[in-house]
C-alpha positions in Angstrom: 121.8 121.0 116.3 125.0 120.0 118.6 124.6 122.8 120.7 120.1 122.1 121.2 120.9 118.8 122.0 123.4 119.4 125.1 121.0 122.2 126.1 118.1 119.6 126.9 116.7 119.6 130.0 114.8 116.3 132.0 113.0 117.8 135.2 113.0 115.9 138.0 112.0 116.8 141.5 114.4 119.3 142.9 117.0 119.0 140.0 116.9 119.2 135.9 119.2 117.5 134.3 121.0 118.3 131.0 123.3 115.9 129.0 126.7 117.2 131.0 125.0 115.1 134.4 124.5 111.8 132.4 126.7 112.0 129.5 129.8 110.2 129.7 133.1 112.1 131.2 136.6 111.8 129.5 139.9 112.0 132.0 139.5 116.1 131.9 135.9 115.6 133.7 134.1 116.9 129.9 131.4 114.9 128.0 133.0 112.3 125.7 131.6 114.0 122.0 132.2 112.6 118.8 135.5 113.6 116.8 133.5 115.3 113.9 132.1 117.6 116.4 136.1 118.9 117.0 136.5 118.7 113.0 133.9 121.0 112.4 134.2 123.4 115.3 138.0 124.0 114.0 136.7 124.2 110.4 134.2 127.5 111.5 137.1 128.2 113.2 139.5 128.5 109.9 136.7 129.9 108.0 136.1 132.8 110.4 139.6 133.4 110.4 139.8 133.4 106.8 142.5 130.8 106.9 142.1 128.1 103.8 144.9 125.5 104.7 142.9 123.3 107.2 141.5 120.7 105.1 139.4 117.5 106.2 141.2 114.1 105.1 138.8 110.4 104.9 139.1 108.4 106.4 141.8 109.9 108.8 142.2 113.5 109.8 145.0 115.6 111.7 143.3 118.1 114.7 145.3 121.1 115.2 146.3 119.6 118.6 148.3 116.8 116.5 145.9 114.1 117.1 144.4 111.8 114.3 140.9 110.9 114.5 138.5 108.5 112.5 135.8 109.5 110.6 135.0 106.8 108.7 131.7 106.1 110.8 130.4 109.9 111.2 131.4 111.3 107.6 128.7 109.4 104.7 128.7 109.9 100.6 132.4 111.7 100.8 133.5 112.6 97.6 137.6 113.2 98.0 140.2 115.3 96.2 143.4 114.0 95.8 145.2 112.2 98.9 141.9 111.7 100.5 141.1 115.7 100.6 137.0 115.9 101.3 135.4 117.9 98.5 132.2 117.3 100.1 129.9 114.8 101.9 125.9 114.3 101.9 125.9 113.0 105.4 127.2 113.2 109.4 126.2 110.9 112.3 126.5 112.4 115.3 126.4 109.8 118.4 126.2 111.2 122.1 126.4 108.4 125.1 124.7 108.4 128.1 125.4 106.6 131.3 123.3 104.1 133.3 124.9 103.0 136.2 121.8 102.9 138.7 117.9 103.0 137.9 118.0 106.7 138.8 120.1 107.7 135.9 118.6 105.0 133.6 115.3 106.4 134.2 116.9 110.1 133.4 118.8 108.7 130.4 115.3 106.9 128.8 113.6 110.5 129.4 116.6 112.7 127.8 115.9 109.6 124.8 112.3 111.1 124.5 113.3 114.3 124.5 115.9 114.3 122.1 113.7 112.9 119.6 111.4 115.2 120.1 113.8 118.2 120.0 115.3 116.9 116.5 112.0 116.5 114.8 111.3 119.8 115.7 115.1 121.2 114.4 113.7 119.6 111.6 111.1 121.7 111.0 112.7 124.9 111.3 115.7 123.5 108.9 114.2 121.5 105.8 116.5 121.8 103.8 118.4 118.8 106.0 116.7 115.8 106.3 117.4 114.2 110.0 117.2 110.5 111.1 117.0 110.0 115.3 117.7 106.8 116.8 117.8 105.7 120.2 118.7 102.7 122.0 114.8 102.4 122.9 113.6 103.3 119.2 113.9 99.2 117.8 111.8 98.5 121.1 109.3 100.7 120.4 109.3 100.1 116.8 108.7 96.3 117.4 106.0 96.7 119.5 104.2 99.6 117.5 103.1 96.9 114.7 100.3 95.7 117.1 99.2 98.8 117.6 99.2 99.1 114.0 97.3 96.0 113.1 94.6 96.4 115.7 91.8 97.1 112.9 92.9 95.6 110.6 93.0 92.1 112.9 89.4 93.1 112.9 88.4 93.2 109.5 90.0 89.9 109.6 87.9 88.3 112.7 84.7 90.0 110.7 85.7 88.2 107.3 86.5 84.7 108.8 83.4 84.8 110.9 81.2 85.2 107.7 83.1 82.5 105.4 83.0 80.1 108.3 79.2 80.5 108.3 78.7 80.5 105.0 80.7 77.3 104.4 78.2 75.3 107.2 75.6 76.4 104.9 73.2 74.9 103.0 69.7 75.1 101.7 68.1 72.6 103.5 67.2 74.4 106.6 67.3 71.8 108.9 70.7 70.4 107.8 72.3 73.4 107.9 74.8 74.1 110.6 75.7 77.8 110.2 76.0 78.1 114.1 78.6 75.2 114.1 80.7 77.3 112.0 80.5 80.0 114.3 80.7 78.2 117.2 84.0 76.4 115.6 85.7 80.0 115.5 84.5 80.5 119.0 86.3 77.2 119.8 89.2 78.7 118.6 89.0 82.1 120.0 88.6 80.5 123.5 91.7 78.5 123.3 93.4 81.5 122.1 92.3 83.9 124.7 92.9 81.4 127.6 96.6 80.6 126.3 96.8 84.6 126.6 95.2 84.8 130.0 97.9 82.4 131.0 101.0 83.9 129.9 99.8 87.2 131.8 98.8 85.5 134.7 102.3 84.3 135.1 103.9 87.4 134.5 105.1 86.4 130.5 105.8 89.4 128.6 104.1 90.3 125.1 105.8 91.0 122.1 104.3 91.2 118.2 104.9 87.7 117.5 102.0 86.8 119.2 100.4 88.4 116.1 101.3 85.2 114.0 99.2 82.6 116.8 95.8 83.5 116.4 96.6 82.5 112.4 98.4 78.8 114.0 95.1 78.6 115.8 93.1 79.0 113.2 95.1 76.8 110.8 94.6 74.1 113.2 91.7 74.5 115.1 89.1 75.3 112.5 90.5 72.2 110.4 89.4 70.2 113.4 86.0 71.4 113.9 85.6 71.2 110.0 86.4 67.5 109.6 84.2 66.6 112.6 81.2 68.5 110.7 82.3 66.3 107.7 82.0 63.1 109.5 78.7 63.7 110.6 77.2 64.2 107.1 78.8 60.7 106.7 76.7 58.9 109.8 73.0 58.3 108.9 70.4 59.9 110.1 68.3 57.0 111.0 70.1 56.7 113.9 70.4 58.1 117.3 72.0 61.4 118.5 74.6 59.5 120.7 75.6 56.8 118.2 76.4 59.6 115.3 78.4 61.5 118.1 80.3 58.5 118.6 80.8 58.2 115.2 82.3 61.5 114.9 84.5 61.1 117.3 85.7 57.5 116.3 86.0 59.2 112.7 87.6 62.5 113.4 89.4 62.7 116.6 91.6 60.0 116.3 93.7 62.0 113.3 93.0 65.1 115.5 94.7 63.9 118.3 97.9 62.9 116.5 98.0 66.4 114.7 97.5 67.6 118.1 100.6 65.9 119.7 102.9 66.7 116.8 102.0 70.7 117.3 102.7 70.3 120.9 105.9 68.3 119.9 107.2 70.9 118.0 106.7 74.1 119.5 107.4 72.3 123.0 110.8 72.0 121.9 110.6 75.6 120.7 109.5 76.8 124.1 112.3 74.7 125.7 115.9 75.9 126.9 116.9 74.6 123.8 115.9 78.2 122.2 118.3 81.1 123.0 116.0 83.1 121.5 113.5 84.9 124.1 110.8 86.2 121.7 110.8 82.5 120.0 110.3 80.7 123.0 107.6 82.6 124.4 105.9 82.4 121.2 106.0 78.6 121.0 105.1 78.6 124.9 102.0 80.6 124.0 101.5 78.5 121.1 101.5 75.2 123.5 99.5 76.1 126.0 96.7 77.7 122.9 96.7 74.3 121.1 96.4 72.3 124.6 93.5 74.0 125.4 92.1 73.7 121.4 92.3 70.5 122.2 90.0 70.5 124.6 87.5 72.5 124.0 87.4 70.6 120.7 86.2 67.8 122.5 84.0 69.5 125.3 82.8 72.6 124.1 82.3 72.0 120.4 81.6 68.1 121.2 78.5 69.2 123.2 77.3 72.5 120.6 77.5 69.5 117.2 75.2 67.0 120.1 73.1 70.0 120.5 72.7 70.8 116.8 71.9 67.3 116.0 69.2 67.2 118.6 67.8 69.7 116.7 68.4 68.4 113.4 66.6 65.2 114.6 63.3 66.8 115.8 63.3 68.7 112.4 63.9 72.7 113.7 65.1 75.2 112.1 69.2 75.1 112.2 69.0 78.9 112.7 65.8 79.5 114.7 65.4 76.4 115.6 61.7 76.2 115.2 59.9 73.0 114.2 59.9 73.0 109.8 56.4 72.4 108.7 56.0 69.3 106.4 55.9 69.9 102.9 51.9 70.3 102.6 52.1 72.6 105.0 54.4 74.6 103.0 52.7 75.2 99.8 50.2 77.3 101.6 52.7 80.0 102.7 54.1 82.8 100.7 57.4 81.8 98.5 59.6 84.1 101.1 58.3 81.5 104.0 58.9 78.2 102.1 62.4 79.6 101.1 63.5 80.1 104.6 62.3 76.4 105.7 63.0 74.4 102.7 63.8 70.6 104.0 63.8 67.5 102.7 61.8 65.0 105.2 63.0 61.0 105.3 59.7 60.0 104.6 60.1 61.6 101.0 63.2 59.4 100.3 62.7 56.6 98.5 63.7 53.6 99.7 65.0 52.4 96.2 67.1 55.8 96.2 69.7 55.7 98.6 70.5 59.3 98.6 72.7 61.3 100.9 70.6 64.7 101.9 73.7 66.3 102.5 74.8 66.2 98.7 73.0 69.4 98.0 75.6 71.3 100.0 77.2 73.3 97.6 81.2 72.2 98.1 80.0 68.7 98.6 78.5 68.4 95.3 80.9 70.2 93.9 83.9 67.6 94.3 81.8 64.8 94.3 80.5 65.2 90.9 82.9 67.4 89.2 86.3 67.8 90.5 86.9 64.3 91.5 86.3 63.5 88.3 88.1 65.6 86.6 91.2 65.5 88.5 91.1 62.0 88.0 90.8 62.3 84.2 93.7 60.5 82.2 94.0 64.1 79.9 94.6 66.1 82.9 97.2 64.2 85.0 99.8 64.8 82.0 99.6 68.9 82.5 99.5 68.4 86.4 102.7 66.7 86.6 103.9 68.9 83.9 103.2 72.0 86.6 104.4 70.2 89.4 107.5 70.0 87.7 107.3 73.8 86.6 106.8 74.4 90.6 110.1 71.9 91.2 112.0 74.5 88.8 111.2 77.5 90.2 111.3 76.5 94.0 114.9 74.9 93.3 115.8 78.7 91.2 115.0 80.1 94.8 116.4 77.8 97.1 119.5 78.3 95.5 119.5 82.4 96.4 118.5 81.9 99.9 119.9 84.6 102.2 119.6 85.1 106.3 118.0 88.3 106.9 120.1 90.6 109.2 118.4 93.7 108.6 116.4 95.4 111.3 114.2 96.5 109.3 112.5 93.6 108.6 111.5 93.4 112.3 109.4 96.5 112.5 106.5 98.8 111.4 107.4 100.6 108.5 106.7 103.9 109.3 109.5 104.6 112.0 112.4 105.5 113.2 114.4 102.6 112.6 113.5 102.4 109.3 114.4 105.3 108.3 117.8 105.2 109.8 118.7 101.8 109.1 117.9 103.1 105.1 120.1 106.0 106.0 122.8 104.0 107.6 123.0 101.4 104.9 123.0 104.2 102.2 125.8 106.7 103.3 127.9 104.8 106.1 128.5 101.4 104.2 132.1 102.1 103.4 133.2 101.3 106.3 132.2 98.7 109.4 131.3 100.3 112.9 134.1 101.0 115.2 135.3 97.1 116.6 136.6 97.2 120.2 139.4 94.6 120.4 139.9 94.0 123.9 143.2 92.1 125.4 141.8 91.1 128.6 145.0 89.8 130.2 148.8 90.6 131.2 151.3 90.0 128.4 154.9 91.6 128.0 153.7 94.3 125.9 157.4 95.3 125.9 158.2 92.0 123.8 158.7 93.4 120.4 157.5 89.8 119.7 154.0 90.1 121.1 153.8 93.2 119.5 154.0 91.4 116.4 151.6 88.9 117.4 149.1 91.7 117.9 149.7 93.4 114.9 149.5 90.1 113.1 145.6 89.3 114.4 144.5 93.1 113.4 145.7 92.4 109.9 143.7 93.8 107.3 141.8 96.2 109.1 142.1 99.7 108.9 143.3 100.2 112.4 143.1 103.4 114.3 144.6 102.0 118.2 146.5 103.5 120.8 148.7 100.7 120.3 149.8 101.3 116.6 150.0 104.7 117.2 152.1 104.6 120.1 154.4 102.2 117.8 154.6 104.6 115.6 156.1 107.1 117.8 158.3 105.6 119.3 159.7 104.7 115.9 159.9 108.3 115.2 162.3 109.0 118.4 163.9 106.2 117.2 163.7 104.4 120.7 163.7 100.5 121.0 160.3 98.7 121.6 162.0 96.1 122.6 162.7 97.7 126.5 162.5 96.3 129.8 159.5 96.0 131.2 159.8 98.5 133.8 161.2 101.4 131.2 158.1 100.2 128.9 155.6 101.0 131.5 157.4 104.3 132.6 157.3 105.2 129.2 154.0 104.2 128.2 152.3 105.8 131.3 154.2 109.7 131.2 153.4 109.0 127.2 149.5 108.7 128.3 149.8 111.8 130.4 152.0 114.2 128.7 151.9 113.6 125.0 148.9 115.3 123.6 148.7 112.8 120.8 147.7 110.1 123.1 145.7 112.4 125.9 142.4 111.6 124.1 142.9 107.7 124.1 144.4 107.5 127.9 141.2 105.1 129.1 142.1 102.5 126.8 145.2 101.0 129.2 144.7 99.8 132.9 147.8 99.7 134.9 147.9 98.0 137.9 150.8 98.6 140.8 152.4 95.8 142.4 155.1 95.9 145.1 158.1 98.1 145.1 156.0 101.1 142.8 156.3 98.3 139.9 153.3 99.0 137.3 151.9 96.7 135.0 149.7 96.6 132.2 146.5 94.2 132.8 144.5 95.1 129.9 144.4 97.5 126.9 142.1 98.3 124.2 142.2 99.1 120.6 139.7 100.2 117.8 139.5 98.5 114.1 137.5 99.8 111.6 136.8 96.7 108.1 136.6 98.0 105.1 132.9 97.0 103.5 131.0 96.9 100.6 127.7 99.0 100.1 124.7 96.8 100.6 126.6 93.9 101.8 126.1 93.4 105.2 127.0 89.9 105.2 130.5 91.0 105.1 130.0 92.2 108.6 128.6 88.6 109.7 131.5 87.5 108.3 133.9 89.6 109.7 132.5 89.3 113.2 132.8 84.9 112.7 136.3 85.8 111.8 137.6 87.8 114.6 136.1 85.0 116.9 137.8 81.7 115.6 140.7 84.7 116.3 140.2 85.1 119.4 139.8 81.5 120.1 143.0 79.9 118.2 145.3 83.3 118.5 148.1 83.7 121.6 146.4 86.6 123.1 143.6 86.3 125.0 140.8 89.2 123.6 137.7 89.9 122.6 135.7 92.1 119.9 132.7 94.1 120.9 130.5 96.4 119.0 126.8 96.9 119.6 125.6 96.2 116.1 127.1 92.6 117.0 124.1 92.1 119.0 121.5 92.2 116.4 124.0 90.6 113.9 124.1 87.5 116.7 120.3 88.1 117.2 119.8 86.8 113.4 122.3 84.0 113.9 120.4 82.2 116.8 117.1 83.5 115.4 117.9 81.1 112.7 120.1 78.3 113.7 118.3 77.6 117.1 114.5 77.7 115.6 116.2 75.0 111.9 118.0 73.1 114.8 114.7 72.4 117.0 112.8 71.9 113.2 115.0 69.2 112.8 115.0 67.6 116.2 111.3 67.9 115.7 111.0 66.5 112.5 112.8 63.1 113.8 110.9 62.9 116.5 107.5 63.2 114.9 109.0 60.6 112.3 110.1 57.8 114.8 106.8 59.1 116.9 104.4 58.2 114.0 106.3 55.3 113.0 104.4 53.4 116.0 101.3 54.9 115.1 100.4 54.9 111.7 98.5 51.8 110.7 100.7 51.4 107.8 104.0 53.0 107.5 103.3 54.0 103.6 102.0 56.4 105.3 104.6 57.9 107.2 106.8 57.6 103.8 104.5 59.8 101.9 103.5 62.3 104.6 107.6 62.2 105.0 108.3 63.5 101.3 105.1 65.5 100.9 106.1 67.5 104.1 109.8 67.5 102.1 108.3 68.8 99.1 105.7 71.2 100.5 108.8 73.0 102.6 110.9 73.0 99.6 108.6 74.9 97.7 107.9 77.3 100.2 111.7 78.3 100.9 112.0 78.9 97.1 108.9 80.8 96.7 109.6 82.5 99.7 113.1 83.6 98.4 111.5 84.5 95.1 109.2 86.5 97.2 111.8 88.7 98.6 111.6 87.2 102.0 114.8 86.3 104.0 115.8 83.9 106.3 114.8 85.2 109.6 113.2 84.6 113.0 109.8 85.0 111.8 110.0 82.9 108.4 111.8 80.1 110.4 109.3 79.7 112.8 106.3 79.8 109.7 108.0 77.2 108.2 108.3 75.4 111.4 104.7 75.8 111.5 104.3 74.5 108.1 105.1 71.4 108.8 102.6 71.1 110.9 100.2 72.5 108.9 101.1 70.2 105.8 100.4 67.1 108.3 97.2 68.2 109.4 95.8 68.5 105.8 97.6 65.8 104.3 97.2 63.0 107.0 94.2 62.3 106.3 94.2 62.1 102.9 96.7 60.1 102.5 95.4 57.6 105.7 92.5 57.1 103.5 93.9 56.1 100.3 96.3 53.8 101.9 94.7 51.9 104.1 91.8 51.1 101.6 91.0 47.8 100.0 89.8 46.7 97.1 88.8 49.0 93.9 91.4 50.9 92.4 93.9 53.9 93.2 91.7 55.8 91.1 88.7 55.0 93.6 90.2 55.2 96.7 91.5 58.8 95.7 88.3 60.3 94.2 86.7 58.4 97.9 89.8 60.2 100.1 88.6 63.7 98.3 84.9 62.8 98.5 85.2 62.4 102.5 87.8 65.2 103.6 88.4 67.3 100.5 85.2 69.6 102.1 86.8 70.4 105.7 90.1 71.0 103.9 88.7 73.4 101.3 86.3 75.4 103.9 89.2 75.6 106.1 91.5 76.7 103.6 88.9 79.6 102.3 88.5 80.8 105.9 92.4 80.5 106.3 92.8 82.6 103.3 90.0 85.3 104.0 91.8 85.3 107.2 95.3 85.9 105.8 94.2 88.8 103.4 93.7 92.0 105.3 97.3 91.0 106.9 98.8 92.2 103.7 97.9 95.7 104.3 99.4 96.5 107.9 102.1 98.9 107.5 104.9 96.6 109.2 107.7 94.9 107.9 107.2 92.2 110.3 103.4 91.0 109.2 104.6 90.9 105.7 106.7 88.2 106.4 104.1 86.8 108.3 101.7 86.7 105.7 103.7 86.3 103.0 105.2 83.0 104.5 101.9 81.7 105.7 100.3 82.5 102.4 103.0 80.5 100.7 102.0 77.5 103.4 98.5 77.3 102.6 98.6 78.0 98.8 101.5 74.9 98.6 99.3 72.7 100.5 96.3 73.4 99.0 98.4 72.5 96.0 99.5 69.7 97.0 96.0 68.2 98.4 94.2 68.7 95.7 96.0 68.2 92.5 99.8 66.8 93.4 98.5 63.7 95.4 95.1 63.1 93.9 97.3 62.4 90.6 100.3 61.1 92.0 98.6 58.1 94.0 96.6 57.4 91.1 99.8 55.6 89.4 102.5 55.2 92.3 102.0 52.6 95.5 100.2 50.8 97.2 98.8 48.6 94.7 95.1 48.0 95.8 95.0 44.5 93.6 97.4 43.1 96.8 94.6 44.2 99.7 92.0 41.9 98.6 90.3 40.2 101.7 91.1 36.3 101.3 87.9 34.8 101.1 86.2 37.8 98.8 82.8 36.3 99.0 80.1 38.9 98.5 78.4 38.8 101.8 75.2 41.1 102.7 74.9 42.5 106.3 70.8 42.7 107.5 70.3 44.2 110.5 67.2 42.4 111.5 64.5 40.2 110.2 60.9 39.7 111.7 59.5 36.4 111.8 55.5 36.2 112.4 54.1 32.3 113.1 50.8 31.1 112.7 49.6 32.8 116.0 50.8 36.0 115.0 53.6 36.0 117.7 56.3 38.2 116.8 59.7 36.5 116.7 62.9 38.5 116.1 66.5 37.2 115.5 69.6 39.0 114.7 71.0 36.8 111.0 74.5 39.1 110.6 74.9 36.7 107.0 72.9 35.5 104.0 
């Protein structure tokens, strides 16, 4: 397998290039290979010469050229004889490192990537009985990206779903109060806000990445919420009156909360997209998600404004809501076929009573259904015992998983499932969890390396590691000559620099020490390296997040200056500002939307129960979540950033009702606050959910999450809405016996009486009291 990968070949024009142009080149001008490579090159060597006494140590073994080498990182699943003799091992990593120092050779090195995939996975077919795992330094790009390409269809099926459910909810029998269009048009709404936040981000040169998966789900959490409640509000205004006065109703009714909901989302993920967020993917995300909700916003009022003025244009002249042809009067009906009067059943004014003061909008189905059976029952003194007994159930278990939260700081959980990183990562985590990956420890300045005493100091700081340095090792053999460390400077270098050159011991780690010459042929040592290697525990990779934070409060309280590199540090520090920064903006978010609505609420009840139903709805989703087998990571921060947002815009209004009524009872004003927004919560909830399903079954690790924390949102608030508050308000404050009006005199509002004298001349004058 060594020998096929070095013999790859990228053609360019004029030249091909193998891995000996781009690799990288050791002092003797060769490629820099792995020390396993030399280990098993002299043990074919001792086997073909029949000799039996070279033997492979672990974590340490001896070359036949003197040197010690580490294999702690390239042997996995070593069983050992005694003194750490390998009897066997189930798996070797073989690393090869390219260069990029220009675009040329970048380009080169990302091709010889390709290739070297492609050359493994076909070793692998011609050697089964070895299972191989390829990774590149391009493979978690491509893996990220690959679960959009993944979830194309099945983002499909979704749209297809949500577009039927959202009709189907603005349905009803009556033909002419139907408003199936408006529930198609509300997803349109939505779509266009989407695809014009999208438009934008390319326009100005943003960069996609599968985040953006998760907005079209924030859009529809918000958006179709809006366009349901203004639907709502105009089953409320009466149809006696003109087009332009029930509009105006609508909007007095509905956009008000709207607006507010609005402004907190833009709050929120405005400070997500600001510098604030060292985390590119998250800020672009929240940008995206700014700029989508902005233009919600507005096409909320102009474009879905204008298509519910249409619809009730039509529903005034008495058309068809689909066809929008005029509906024959009942006589008229009874002399067409059954099929006919099905498809334009309506119920005229002029068959309404005037003693009956009915609402024609009853008959649609969710309508009726809370308004004469769930409030109701909700409300029933029997039932309010087992929901508080379930609410305290849902306490027990959220608290069981708050309390095992963990920060996710596995790749894995970042990508499609089917890939390369997955597979590794699995691989990596299974056989090479013994031991951390190599550490550079970098001492970046000029210190008397001579001093026996900041020799000590070093060795003091790499404490506890298993430490395999040029440093130690050159210690250690100037111990064995039994020559004084503590030397003049000058003698220190000499030595140090002819033992670099002609001791083979330390021949292999002669780029780890920069000497610089000053005047008079003086050298000096400006900067050294060394190489520790932590013990770890299988499946604990939290030791290595700890054991990075360790070595830099070291390097930032310790005497000499250094610093610790290795490239899995990146993704550990990718996971540490992926959820710090995103919980840091939450908060800042969360005050500001606190002191924001202060101002604006009418009462600030209000802002104290939106304040711990927010509290209580995030609680239970981090627990749940936990429970769930979800971690702490980039995506599930942002969700839950989002569900806040999406606990406001269901609960506001709910809660804004009940408050801010007077008179009756709690029990009254709650079955009233379900009666007039329990519909455009439940039919956005259904077409929310509908929505959420088919995102179960991508094959990514990454829209698992996704739906799994956004499933958890809307299931918790739905929870909430409709059995936690209806029940808690009902015995907890405001008292409603305090909002009395002052002078409760029962007063009766006529619009308008006629007056007809003795001449028959009309007279007409506006009495507002009797």
């Amino acid at each position: 397998l060594h020998s096929a990968v070095t013999r790859i070949q990228v053609q360019r024009p004029g030249f091909n290039y193998t891995f000996a142009h781009i690799c990288i080149l050791n002092n003797d001008k060769t490629c820099i290979v792995d020390d396993i490579v030399h280990v098993l090159e002299e043990l074919k060597a001792a086997r073909s010469s029949n000799r039996t006494n070279f033997a492979i140590t672990y974590p340490i073994t001896h070359l036949k050229d003197g040197r010690e080498v580490y294999n702690g990182h390239q042997l996995g699943g070593v069983t050992v004889h005694s003194k750490d003799r390998v009897k066997s091992a189930e798996a070797i990593q073989l690393t090869y490192y390219l260069q990029a120092i220009n675009s040329l050779n970048d380009m080169v090195a990302e091709k010889w990537e390709s290739i070297f995939c492609d050359t493994v996975e076909l070793f692998q077919k011609s050697n089964r009985k070895v299972k191989m795992y390829p990774f590149t330094s391009s493979s978690l790009k491509e893996d990220f990206q690959k679960t959009s390409r993944v979830s194309e269809r099945y983002l499909i099926t979704s749209l297809v779903l949500v577009v039927t459910l959202a009709i189907l909810c603005c349905s009803m029998q009556d033909c002419v109060r139907s408003k199936p269009w408006l529930g198609l048009l509300g997803l349109l709404t939505v779509t266009l806000a989407t695809l014009t936040a999208a438009g934008i981000i390319n326009l100005t040169g943003g960069k996609y990445n599968s985040t953006f998966l998760g907005i079209p789900f924030v859009m529809l959490g918000h958006g179709l919420y809006g366009t349901f409640e203004m639907l709502s509000s105009w089953r409320k205004t009466r149809e006696d009156q003109h087009v332009k006065e029930r509009t105006a109703a609508v909007f007095a009714d509905s956009m008000l909360s709207f607006s507010l909901t609005t402004a907190m989302y833009l709050v929120t993920f405005g400070i997500g997209a600001s510098p604030f967020t060292n985390i590119e993917a998250a800020r672009i995300f929240c940008c995206n998600s700014c700029i989508a909700i902005f233009f919600n916003y507005l096409y909320v009022l102009s474009f879905y404004g204008s298509s519910l003025v249409f619809t009730g244009y039509i529903e005034n002249n008495y058309q068809h809501s689909i066809f929008c042809r005029k509906v024959p009067k009942p006589e008229v009906l009874q002399e067409k076929p059954a099929w006919y009067r099905f498809l334009l059943t309506a119920k005229f004014s002029e068959d309404t009573d005037d003693s009956e003061e009915t609402n024609t909008y009853e008959s649609h189905l969710l309508v009726w259904f809370l308004k004469r059976y769930y409030c109701d029952w909700i409300t029933n003194t029997y039932v309010k015992p087992f929901v508080v007994l379930f609410y305290l159930v849902y306490i027990s278990f959220a608290l069981m998983g708050y309390l095992q939260v963990s920060e996710g700081s596995d790749l894995s959980n970042i990508v499609a499932t089917a890939t390369r990183t997955i597979e590794y990562t699995t691989a990596q985590q299974k056989y090479f969890s013994n031991y951390s990956p190599v550490i550079g420890f970098y001492i970046y300045e000029s210190i008397e390396y001579w001093n026996t005493s900041v020799q000590e100091d070093v060795l003091e700081y790499t404490k506890g590691f298993v430490r395999i340095s040029w440093f130690e090792s050159y210690l250690n053999y100037l111990r064995k000559l039994n020559i004084s460390t503590g030397l003049p400077k000058k003698n220190f270098t000499d030595m140090l620099r002819n033992s670099f050159l002609k001791t083979p011991q330390f021949a292999h780690f002669s780029e780890d020490i920069i000497f610089s010459k000053k005047y008079n042929n003086e050298v000096d040592v400006v900067a050294s390296r060394m190489f520790l290697v932590a013990k770890t525990m299988e499946t604990k990779r939290e030791e290595l997040y700890d054991l990075l934070e360790t070595l830099r409060k070291l390097s930032l309280t310790s005497k000499v200056k250094f610093i610790v590199f290795n490239p899995s540090f990146v993704y550990m520090d990718r996971y540490a500002s992926s959820v710090g920064a995103p919980l840091q903006n939450s908060c800042i978010s969360a005050l500001f939307l606190l002191f924001f609505s202060a101002f604006l609420v009418a009462d600030s009840l209000i802002n104290v129960w939106l304040t711990l139903t927010v509290a209580s709805v995030e609680f239970g989703v981090i627990g749940f979540m936990t429970l769930w087998k979800v971690e702490l990571d980039c995506i599930s921060v942002l969700c839950l950033i989002y569900g806040i947002n999406y606990t406001i815009d269901n609960c506001a209004p709910l809660l804004s009702t009940f408050v801010l009524g007077k008179e009756f009872t709690r029990t009254k004003w709650v079955k009233n606050a379900l009666e007039v927004h329990g519909v455009a919560i439940l039919q956005s909830y259904l077409c929310y959910i509908v929505g959420l399903i088919p995102l179960a079954a991508v094959p990514s690790n990454l829209t698992r999450t996704l739906f799994r924390c956004l499933f958890l949102i809307a299931l918790v608030t739905f929870f909430h809405c409709f059995a936690i508050l209806p029940v808690i308000l009902t015995f907890l404050p405001p008292s409603k016996k305090k909002r009395k009006e002052k002078n409760p005199e029962n007063r009766e509002e006529i619009e308008c009486v006629e007056m007809v004298d003795m001449d028959s001349t009309r007279v007409v004058d506006q009495i507002t009291t009797v």
